[in-house]
N, C-alpha and C positions, 0 to 999 in steps of 0.2 A: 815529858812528851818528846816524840825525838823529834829534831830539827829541820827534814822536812816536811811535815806538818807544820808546822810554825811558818816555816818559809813559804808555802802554798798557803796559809793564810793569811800572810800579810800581801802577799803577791794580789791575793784576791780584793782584799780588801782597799790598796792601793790602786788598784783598778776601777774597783767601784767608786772612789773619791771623789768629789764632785766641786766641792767646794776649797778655796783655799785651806780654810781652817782642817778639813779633813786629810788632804796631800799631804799638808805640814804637822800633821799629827803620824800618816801611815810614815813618812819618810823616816820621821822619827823612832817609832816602831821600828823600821827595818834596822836600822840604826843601832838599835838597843839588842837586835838580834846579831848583829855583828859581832857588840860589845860580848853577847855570853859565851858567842861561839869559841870567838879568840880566848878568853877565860875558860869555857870548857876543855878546848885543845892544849892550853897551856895546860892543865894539869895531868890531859889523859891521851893528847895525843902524841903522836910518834916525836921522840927526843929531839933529832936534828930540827925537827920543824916547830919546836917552842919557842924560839926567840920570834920568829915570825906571828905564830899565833897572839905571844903577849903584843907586839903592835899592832895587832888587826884588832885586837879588844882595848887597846887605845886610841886606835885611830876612830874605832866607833863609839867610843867616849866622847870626842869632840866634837865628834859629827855630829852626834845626839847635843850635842849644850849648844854646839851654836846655833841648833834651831828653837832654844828656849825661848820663847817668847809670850809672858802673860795673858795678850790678848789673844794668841790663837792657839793655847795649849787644849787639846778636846778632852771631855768630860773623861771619857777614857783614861786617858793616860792623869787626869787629874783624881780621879778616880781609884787609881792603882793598876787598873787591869791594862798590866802590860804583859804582851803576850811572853818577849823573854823570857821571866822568871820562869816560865812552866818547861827551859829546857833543863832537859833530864839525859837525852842520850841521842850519840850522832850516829847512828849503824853505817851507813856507806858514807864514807869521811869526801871520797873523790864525789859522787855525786851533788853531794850538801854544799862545797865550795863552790862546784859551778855553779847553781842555782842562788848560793848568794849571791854571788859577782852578780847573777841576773839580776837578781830582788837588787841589789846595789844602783844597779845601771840606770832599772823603769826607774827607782825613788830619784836619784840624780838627773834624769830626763824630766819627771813630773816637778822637781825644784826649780828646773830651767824656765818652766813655764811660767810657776809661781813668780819667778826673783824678774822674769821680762814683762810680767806683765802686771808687776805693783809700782805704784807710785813712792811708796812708803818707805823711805832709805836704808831703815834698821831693818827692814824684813829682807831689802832687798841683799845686801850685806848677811844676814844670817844666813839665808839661800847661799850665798858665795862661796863663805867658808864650810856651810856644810856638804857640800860638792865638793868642795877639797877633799875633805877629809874624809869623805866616801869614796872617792879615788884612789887616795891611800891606802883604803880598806881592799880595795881592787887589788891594787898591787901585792897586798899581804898575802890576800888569797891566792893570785897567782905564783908569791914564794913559796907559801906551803903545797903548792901544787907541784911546783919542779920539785921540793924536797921529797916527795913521794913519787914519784917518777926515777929517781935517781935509787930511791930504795928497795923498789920492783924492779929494777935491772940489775938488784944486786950491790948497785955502787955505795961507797959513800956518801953521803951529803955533807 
């Protein structure tokens, strides 16, 4: 399935979240779609910009573990039906970036809320670190964004 697809349903579905356990399941979600991307890209996209994509699919490797948490993992994702697995293909590579950063930003907004507004110290600390490392993810994307910018104008990267 390609990527924005994916992206526009976790967007969606992160939207409709209602419940902590639901946020802290889509976040994770988005998360996991980060992890494929960067792993897609490392393999199939443009050469300068792999070193970047292999950290955007680790930085959402951590993002996604340090929202592990048994009591609030949703049936979903316990389940298996993780929307990732089903990417298959990123047709407009600059489009898909920007709209993660987006999917990135709402999931890291709606964590803010969860992590301000539990009592709970591990959840809140999970929230923490997984905003870090969705941030990261931010920043990856906007590496592989100047690496393509640099390669439509011809330049090296």
């Amino acid at each position: 399935m390609d990527a924005m697809r994916l992206i526009g349903a976790t967007r969606h579905a992160l939207a409709q979240a209602g419940t902590v356990q639901d946020i802290v399941a889509e976040a994770w979600q988005a998360h996991a779609l980060a992890e494929a991307i960067g792993g897609h890209l490392t393999v199939y996209g443009p050469v300068p910009a792999r070193a970047e994509a292999r950290g955007l699919g680790e930085a959402g490797s951590r993002a996604r573990a340090a929202l592990y948490h048994p009591a609030l993992r949703h049936p979903a994702v316990r389940s298996g039906c993780i929307r990732a697995v089903q990417l298959s293909e990123v047709h407009d590579l600059r489009r898909t970036l920007i709209a993660l950063a987006e999917l990135l930003g709402d999931a890291g907004i709606a964590l803010v809320g969860v992590a301000s507004g539990t009592e709970e110290e591990a959840l809140y600390w999970s929230c923490v670190e997984s905003i870090d490392a969705a941030d990261e993810c931010r920043d990856r994307v906007r590496g592989i964004l100047r690496h393509l910018e640099v390669r439509e104008r011809g330049g090296a990267a």
